[in-house]
N, C-alpha and C positions, 0 to 999 in steps of 0.2 A: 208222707208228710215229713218235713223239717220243721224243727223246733229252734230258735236264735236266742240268744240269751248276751248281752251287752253287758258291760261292769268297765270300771275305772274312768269315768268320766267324773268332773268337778272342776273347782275353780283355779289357775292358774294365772300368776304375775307375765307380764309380755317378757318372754326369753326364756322362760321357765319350759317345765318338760310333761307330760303324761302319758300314759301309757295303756291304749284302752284291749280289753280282750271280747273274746266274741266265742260263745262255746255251742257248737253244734251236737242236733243230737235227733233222735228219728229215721227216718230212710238214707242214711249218709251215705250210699253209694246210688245216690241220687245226684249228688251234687256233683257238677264239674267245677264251676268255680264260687270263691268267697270271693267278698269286698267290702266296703267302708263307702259309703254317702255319707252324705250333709245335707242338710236342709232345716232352715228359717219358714216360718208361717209367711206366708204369702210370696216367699222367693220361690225358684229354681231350685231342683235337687242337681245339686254336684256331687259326679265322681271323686271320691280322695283318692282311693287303690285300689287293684283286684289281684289278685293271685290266683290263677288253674292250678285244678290237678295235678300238671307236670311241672309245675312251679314258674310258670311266665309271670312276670309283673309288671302293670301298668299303673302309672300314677297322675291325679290333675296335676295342669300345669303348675296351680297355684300352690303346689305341698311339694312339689321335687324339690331335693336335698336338701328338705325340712322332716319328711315323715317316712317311715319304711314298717313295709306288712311284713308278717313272716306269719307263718303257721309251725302247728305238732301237729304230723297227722294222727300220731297216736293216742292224743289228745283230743280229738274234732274240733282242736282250737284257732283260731286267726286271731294275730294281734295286730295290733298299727300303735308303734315308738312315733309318739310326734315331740318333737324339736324345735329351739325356739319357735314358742309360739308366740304370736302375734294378733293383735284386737279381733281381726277381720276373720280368723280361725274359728271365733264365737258360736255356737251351732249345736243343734242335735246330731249328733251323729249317730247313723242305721251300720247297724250288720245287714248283709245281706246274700243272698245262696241261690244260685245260677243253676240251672240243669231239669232233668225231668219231669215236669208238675210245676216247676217252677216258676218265677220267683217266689222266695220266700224270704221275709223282714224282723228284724228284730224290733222290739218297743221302742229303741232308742235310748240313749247317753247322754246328757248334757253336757258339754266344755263350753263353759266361758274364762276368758283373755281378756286381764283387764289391764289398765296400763298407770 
């Protein structure tokens, strides 16, 4: 089992910046990859980024060269730096852990972007 744990989410002016972490912990050689969703009550869950084990990264269209993930593995941590933000960023955003047993979710972070 993995355990997700989410922090640094709140409210942010549009262009403004936050910085959310994501701290794993339980069967961590469990995991192949971390990432960051999003998702709104009654929308679509959207990819923001994911980063593997070997360090690949992918990101939505809609956050390229606006947000970038990075991890410490020796940390079991993943962050995601988001960058001017903007209204439409507005969202819960999940941690989330790829691999074995998996998937496994964090409670979630709230960012809202206001203008």
């Amino acid at each position: 089992q993995v355990q997700l744990v989410e922090s640094g989410g709140g409210s942010v002016q549009a262009g403004g910046s936050l910085r959310l972490s994501c701290v794993a912990s339980g069967s961590i050689l469990s995991i192949d990859a971390l990432g960051w969703y999003r998702q709104n009550p009654g929308r679509q869950r959207e990819l923001v980024a994911v980063i593997t084990t070997d360090g690949l990264i992918n990101y939505g269209d809609s956050v390229k060269g606006r947000f970038t993930i990075s991890r410490d593995s020796a940390k079991n941590t993943v962050y995601l730096q988001m960058n001017n933000l903007m209204p439409g960023d507005t969202s819960i955003y999940y941690c989330a852990a790829a691999g074995t047993n998996g998937p496994w979710w964090g409670q979630g972070t709230q960012v809202t972007v206001s203008s």
